[in-house]
PDB file of the backbone (N, CA, C, O) and the ligand in Angstrom, with CONECT records:
HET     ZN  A 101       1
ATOM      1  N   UNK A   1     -22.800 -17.016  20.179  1.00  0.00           N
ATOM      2  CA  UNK A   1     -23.220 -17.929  21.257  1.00  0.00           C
ATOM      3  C   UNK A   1     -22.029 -18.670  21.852  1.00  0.00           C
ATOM      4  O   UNK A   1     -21.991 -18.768  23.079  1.00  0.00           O
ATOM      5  N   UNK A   2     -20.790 -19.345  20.923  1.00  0.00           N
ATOM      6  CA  UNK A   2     -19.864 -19.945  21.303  1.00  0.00           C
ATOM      7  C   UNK A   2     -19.265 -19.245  22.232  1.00  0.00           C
ATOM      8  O   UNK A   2     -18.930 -19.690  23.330  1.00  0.00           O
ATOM      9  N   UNK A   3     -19.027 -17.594  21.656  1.00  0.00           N
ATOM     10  CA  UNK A   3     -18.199 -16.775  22.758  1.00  0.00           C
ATOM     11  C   UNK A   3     -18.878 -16.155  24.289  1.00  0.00           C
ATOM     12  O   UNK A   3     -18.435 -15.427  25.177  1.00  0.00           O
ATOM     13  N   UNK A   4     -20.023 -16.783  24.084  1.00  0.00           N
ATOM     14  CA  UNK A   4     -20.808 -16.423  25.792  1.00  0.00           C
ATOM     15  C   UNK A   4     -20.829 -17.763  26.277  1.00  0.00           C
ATOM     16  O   UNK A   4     -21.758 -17.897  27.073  1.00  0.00           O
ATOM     17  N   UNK A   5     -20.133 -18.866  26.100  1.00  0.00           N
ATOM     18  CA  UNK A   5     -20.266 -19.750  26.721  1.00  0.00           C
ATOM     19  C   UNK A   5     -18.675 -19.815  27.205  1.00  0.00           C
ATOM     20  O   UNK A   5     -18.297 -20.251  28.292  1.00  0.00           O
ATOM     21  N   UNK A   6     -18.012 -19.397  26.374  1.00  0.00           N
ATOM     22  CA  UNK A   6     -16.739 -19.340  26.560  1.00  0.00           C
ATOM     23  C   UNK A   6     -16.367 -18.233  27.552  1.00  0.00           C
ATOM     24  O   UNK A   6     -15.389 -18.405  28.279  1.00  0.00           O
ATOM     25  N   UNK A   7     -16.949 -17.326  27.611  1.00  0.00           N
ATOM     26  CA  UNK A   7     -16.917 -16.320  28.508  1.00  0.00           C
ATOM     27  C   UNK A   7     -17.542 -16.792  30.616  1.00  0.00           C
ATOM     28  O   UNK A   7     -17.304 -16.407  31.761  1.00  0.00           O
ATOM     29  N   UNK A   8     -18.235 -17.623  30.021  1.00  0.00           N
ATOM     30  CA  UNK A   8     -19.062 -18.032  31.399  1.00  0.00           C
ATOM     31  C   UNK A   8     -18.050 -19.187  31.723  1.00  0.00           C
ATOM     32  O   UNK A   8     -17.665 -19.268  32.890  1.00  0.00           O
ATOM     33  N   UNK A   9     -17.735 -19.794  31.102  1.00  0.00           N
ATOM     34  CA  UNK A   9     -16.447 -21.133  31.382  1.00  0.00           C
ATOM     35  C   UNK A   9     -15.218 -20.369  32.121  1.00  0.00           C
ATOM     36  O   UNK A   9     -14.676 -20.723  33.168  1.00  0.00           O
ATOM     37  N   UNK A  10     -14.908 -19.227  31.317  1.00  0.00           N
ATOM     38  CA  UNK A  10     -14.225 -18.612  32.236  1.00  0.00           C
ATOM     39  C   UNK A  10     -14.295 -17.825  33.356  1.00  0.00           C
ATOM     40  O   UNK A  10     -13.289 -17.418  33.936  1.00  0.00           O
ATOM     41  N   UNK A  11     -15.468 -17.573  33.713  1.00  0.00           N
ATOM     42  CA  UNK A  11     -15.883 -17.083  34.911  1.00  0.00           C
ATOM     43  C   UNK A  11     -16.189 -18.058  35.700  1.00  0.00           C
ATOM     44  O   UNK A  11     -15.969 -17.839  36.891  1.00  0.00           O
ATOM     45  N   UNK A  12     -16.586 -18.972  35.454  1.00  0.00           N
ATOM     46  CA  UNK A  12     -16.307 -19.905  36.336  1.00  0.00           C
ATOM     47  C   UNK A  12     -15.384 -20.189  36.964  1.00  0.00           C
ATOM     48  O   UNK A  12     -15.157 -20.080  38.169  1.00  0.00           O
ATOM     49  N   UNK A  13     -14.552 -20.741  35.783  1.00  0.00           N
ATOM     50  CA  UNK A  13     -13.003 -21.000  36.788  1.00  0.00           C
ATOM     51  C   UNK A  13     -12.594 -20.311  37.531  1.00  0.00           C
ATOM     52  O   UNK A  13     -12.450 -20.651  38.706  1.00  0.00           O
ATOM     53  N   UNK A  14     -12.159 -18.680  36.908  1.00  0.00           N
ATOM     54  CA  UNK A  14     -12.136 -17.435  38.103  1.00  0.00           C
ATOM     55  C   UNK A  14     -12.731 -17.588  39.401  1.00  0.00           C
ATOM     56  O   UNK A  14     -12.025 -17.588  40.409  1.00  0.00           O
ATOM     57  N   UNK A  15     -13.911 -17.710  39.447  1.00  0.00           N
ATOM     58  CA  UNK A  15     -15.132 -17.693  40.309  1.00  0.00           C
ATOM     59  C   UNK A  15     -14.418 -19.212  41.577  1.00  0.00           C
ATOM     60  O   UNK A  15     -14.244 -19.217  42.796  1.00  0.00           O
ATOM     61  N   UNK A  16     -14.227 -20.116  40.673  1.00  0.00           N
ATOM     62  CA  UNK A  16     -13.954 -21.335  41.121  1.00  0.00           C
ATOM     63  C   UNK A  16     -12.350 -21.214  42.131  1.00  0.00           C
ATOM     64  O   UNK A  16     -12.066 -21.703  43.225  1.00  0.00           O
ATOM     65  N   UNK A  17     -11.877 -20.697  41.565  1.00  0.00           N
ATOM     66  CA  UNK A  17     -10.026 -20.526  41.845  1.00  0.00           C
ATOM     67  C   UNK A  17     -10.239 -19.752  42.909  1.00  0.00           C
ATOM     68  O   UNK A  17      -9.810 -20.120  44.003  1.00  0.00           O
ATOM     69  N   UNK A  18     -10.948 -18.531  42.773  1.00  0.00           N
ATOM     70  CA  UNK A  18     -10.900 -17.378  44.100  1.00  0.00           C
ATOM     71  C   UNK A  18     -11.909 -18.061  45.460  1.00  0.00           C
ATOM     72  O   UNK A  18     -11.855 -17.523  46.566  1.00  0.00           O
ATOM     73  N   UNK A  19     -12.864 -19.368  45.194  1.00  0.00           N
ATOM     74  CA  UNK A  19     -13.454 -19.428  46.269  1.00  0.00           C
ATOM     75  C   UNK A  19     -12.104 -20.762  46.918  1.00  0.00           C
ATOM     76  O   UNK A  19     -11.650 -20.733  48.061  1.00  0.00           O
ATOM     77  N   UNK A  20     -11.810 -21.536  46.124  1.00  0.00           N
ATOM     78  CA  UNK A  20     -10.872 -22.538  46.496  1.00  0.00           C
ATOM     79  C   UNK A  20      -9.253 -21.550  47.376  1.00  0.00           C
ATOM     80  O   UNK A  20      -8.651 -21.978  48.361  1.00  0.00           O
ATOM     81  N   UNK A  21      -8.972 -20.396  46.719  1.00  0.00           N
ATOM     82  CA  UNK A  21      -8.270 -19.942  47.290  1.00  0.00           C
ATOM     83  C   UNK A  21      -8.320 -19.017  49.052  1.00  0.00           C
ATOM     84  O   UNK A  21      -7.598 -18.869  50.038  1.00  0.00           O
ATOM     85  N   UNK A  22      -9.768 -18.579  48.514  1.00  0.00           N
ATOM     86  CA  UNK A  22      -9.765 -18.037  50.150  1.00  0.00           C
ATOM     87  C   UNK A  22     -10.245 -19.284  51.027  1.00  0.00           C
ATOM     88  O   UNK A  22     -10.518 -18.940  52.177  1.00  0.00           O
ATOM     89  N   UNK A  23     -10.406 -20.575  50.782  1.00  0.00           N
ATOM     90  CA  UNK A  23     -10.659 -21.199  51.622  1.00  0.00           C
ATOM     91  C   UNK A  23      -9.376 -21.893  52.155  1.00  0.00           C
ATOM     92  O   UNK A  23      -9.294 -22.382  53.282  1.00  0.00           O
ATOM     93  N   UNK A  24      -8.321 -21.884  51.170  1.00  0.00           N
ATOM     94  CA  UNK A  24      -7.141 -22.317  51.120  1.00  0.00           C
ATOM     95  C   UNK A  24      -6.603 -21.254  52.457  1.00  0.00           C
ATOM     96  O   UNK A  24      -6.030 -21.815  53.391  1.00  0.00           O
ATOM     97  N   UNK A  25      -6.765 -19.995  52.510  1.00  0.00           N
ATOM     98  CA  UNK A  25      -6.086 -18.310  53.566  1.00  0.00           C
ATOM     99  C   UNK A  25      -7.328 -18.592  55.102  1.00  0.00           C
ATOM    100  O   UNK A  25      -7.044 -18.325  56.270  1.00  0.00           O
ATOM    101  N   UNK A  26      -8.261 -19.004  54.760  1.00  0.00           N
ATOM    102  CA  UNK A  26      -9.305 -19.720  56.292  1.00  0.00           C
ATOM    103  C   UNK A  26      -8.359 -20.397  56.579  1.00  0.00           C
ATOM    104  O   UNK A  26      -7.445 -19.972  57.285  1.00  0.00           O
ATOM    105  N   UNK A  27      -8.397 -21.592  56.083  1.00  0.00           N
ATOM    106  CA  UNK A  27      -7.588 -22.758  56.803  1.00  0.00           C
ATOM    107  C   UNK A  27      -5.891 -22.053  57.540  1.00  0.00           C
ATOM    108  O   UNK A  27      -5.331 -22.243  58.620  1.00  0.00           O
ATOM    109  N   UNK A  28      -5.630 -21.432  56.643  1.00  0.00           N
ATOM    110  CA  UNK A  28      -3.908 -20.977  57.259  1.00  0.00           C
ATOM    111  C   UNK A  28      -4.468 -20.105  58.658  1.00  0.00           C
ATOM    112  O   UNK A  28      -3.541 -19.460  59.148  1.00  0.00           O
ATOM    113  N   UNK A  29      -5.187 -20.017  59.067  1.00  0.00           N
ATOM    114  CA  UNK A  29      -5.674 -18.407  60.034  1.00  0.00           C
ATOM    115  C   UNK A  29      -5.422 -19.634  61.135  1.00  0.00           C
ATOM    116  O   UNK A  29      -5.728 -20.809  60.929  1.00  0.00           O
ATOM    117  N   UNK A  30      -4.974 -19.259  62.011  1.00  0.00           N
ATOM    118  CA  UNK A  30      -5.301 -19.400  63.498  1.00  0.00           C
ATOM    119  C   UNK A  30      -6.734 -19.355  63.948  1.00  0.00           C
ATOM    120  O   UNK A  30      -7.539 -18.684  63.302  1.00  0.00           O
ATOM    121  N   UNK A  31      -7.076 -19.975  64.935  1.00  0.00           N
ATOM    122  CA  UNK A  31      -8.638 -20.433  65.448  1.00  0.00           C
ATOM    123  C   UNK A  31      -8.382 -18.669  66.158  1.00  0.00           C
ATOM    124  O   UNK A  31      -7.446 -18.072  66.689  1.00  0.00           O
ATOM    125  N   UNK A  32      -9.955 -18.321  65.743  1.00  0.00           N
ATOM    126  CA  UNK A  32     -10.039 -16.782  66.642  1.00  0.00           C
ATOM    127  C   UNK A  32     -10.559 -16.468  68.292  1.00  0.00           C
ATOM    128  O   UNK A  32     -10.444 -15.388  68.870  1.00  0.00           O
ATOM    129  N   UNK A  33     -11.086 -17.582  68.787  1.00  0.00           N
ATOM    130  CA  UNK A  33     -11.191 -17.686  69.973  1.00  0.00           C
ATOM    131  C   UNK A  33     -10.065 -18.798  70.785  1.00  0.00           C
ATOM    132  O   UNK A  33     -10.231 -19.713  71.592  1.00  0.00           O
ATOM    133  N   UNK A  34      -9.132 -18.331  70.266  1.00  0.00           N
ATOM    134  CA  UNK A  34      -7.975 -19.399  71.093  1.00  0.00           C
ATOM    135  C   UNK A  34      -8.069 -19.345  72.751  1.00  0.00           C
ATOM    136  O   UNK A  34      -7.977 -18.213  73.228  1.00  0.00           O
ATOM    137  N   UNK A  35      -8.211 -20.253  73.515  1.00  0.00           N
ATOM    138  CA  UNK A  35      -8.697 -19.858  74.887  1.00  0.00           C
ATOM    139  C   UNK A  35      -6.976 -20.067  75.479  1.00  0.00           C
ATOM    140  O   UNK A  35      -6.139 -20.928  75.209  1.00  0.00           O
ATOM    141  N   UNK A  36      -6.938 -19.093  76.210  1.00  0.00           N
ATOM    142  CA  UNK A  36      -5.568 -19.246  77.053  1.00  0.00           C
ATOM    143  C   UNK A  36      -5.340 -20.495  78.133  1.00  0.00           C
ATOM    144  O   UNK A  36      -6.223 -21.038  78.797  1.00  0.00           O
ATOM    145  N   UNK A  37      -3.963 -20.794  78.130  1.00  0.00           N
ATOM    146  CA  UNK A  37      -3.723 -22.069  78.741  1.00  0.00           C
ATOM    147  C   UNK A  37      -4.568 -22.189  79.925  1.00  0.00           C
ATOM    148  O   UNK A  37      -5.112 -23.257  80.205  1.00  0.00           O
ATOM    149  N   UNK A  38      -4.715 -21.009  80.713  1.00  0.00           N
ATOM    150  CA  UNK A  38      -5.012 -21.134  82.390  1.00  0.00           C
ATOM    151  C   UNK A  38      -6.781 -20.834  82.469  1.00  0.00           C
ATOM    152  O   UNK A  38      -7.544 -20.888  83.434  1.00  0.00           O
ATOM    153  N   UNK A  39      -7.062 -20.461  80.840  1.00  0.00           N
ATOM    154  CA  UNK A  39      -8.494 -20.546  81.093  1.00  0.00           C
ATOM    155  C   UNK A  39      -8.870 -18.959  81.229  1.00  0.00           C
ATOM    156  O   UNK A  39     -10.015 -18.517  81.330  1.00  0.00           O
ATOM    157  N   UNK A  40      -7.927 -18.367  81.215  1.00  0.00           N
ATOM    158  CA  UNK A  40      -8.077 -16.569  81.332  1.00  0.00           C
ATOM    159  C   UNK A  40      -8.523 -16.092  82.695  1.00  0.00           C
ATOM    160  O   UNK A  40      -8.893 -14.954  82.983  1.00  0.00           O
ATOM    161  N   UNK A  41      -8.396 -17.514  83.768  1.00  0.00           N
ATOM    162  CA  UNK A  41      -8.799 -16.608  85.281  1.00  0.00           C
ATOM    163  C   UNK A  41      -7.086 -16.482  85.932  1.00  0.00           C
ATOM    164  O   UNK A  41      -6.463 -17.539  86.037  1.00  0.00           O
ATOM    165  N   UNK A  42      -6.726 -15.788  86.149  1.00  0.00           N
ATOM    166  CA  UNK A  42      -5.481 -15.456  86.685  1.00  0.00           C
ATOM    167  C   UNK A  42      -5.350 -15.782  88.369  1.00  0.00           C
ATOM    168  O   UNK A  42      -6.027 -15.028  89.068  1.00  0.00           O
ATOM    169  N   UNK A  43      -4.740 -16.577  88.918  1.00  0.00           N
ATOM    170  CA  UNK A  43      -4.630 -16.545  90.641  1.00  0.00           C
ATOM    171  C   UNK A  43      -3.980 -15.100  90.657  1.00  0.00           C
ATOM    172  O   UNK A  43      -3.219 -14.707  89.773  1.00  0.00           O
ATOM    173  N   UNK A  44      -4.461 -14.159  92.042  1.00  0.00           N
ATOM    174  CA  UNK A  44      -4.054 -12.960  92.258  1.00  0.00           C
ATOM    175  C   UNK A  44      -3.154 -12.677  93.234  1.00  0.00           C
ATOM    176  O   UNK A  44      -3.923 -12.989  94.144  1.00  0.00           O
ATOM    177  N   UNK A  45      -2.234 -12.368  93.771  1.00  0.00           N
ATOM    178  CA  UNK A  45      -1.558 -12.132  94.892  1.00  0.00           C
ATOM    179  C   UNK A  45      -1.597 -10.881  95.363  1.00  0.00           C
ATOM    180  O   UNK A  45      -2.168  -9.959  94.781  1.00  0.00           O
ATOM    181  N   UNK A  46      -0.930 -10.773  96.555  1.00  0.00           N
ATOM    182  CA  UNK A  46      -0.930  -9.389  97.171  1.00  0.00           C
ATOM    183  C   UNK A  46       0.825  -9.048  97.528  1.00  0.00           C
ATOM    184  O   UNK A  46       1.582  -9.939  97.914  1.00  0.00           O
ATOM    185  N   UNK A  47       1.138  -8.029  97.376  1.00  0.00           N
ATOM    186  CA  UNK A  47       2.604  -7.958  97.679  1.00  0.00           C
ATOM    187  C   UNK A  47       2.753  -7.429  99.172  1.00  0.00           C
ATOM    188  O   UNK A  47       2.313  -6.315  99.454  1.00  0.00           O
ATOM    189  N   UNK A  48       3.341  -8.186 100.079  1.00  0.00           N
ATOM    190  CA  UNK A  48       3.443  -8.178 101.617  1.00  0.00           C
ATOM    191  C   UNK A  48       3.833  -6.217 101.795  1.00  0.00           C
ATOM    192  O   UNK A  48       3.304  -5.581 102.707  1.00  0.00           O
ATOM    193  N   UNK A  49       4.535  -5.722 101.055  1.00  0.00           N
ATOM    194  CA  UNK A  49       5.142  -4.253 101.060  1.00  0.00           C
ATOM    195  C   UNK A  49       4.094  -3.334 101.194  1.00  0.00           C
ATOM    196  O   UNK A  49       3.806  -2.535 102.086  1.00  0.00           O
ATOM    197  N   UNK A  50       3.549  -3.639 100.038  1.00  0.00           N
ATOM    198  CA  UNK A  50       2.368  -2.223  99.551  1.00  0.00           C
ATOM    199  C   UNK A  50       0.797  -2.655  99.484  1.00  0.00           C
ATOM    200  O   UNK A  50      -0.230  -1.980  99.551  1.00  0.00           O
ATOM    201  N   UNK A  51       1.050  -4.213  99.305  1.00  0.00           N
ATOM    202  CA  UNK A  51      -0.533  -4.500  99.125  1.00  0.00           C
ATOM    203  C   UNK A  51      -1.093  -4.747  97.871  1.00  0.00           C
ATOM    204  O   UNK A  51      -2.041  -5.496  97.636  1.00  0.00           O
ATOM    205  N   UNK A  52      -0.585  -4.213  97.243  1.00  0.00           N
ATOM    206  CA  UNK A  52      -0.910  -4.210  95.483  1.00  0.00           C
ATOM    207  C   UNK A  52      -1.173  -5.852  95.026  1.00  0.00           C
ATOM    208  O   UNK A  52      -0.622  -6.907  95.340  1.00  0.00           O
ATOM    209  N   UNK A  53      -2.278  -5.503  94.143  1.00  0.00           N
ATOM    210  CA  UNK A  53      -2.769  -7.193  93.855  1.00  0.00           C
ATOM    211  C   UNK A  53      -2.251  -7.191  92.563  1.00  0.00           C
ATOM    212  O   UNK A  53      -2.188  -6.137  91.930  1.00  0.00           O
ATOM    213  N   UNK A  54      -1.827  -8.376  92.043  1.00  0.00           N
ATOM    214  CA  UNK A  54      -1.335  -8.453  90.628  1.00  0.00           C
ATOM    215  C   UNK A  54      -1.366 -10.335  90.269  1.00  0.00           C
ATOM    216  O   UNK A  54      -1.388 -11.263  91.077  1.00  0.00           O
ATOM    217  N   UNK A  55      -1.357 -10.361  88.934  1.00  0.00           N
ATOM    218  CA  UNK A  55      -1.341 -11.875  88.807  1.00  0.00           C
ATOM    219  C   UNK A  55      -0.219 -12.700  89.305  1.00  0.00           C
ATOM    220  O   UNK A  55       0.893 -12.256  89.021  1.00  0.00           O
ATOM    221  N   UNK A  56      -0.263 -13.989  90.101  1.00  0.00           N
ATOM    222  CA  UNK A  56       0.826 -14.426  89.905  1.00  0.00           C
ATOM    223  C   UNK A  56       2.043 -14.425  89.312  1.00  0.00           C
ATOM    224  O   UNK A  56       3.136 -14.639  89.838  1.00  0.00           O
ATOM    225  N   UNK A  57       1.699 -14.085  87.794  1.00  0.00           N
ATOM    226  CA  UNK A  57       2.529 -15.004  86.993  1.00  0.00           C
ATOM    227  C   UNK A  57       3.652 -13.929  86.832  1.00  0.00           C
ATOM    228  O   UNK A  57       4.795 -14.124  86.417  1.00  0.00           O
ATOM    229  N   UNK A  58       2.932 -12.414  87.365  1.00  0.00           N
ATOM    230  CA  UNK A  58       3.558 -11.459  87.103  1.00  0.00           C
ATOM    231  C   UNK A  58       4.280 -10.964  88.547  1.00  0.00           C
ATOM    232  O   UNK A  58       4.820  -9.863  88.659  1.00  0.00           O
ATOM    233  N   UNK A  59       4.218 -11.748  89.403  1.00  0.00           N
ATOM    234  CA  UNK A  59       5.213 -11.372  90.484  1.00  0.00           C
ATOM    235  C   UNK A  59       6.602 -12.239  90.425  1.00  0.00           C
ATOM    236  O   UNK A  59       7.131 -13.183  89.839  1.00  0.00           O
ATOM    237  N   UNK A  60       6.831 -11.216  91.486  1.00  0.00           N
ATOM    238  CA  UNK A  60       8.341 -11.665  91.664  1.00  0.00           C
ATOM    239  C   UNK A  60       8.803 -12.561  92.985  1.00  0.00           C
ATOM    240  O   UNK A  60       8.763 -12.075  94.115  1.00  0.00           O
ATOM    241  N   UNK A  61       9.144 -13.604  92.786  1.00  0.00           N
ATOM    242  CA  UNK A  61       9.137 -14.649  93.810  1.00  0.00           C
ATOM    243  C   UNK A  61      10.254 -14.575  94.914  1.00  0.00           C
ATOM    244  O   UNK A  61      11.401 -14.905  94.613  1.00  0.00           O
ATOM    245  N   UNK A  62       9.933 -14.127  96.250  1.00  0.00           N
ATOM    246  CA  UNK A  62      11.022 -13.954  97.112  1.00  0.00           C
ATOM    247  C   UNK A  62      11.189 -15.552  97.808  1.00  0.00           C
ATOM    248  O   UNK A  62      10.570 -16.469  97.269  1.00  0.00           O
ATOM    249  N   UNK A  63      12.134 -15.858  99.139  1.00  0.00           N
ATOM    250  CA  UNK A  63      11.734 -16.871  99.978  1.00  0.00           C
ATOM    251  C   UNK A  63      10.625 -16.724 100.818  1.00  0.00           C
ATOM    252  O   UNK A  63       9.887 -17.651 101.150  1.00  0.00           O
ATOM    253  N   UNK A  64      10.522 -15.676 101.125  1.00  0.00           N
ATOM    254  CA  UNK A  64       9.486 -15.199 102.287  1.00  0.00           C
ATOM    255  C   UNK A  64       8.028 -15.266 101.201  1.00  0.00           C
ATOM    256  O   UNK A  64       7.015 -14.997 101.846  1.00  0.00           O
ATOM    257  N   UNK A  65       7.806 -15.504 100.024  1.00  0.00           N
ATOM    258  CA  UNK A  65       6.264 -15.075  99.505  1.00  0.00           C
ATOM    259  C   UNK A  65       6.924 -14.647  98.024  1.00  0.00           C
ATOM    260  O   UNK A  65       7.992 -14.899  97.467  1.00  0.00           O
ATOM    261  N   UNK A  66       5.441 -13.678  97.592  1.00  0.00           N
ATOM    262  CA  UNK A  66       5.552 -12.990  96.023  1.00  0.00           C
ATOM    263  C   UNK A  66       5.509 -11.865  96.309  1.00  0.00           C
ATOM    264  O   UNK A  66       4.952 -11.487  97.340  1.00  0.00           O
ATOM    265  N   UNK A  67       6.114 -11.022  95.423  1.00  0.00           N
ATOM    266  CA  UNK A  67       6.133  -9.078  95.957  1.00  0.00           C
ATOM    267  C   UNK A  67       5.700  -8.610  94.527  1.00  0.00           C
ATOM    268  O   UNK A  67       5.493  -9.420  93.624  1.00  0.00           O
ATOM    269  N   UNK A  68       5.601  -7.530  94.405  1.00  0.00           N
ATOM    270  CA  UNK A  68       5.414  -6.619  92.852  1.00  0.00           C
ATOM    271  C   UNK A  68       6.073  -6.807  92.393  1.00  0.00           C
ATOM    272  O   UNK A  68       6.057  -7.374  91.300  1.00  0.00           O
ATOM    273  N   UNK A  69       7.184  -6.351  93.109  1.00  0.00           N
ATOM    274  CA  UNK A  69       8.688  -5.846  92.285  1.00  0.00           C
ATOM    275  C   UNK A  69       9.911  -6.518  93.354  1.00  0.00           C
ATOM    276  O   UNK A  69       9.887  -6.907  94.522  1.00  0.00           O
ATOM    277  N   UNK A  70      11.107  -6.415  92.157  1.00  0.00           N
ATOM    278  CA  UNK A  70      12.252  -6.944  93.134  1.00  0.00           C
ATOM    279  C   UNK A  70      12.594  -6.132  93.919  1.00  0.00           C
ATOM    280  O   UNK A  70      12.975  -6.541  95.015  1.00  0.00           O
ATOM    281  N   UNK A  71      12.585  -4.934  93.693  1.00  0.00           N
ATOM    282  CA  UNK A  71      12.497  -3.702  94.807  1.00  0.00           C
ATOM    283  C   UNK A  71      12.182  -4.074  96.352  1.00  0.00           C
ATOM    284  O   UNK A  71      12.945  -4.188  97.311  1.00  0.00           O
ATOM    285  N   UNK A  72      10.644  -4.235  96.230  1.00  0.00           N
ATOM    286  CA  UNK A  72       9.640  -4.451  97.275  1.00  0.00           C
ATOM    287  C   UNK A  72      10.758  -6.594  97.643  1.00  0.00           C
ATOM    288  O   UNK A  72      11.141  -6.904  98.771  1.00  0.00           O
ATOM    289  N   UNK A  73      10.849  -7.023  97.074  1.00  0.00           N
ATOM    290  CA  UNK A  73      11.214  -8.276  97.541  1.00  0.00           C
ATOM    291  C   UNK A  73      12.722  -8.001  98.397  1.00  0.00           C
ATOM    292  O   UNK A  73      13.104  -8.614  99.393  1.00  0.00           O
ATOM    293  N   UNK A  74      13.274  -7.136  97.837  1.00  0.00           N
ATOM    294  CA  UNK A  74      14.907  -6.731  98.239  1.00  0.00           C
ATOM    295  C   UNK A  74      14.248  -6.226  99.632  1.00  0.00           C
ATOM    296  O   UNK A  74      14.591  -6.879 100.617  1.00  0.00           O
ATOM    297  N   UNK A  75      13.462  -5.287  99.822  1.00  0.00           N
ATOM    298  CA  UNK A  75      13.270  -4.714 101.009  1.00  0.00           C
ATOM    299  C   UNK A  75      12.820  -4.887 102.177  1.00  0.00           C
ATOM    300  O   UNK A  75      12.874  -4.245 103.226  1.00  0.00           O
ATOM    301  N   UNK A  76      12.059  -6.493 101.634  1.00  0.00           N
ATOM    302  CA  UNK A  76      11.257  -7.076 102.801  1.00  0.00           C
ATOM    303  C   UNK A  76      12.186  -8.455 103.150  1.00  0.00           C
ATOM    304  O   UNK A  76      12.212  -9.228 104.107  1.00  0.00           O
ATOM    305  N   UNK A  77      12.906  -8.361 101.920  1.00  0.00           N
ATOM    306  CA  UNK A  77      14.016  -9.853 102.629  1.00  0.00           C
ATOM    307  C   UNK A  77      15.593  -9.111 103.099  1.00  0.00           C
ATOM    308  O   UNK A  77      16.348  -9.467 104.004  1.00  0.00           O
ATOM    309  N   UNK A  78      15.718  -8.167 102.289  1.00  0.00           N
ATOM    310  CA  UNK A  78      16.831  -7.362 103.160  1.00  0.00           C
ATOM    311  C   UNK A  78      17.684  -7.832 101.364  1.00  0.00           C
ATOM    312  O   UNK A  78      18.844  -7.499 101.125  1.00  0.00           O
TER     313      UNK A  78
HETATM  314 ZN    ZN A 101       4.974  -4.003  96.402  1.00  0.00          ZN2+
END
């Protein structure tokens, strides 16, 4: 009898250690719906050259406006 109590004492703790520990690896995780700074709607532009729509953030900024590419910006500003 002593050694089934002794046996369950230690399953406990086990039991006890592994739930304290994965709660310990939750907490380290990053939040899983992290919402992006801008809210995930992107402003869209159009590049004066070709037309092509793309996000802001991903154009390339001439004086004259935003283009695709520096290509398309070289060609329309000279
Ligand atoms: Zn273009």
């Amino acid at each position: 009898m002593k050694a089934l109590i002794i046996l369950l004492a230690v399953l406990a703790g086990v039991w006890l250690w592994r739930n304290g520990r994965q709660k310990a690896l939750d907490a380290r995780k990053p939040p899983k719906e992290r919402a992006k700074p801008d809210g995930g709607v992107q402003e869209m532009v159009s590049c004066p050259v070709c037309g092509v729509h793309l996000p802001r953030s991903d154009a390339v900024a001439g004086t004259q406006g935003l283009y695709c590419s520096a290509a398309h910006r070289q060609q329309a500003e000279g």
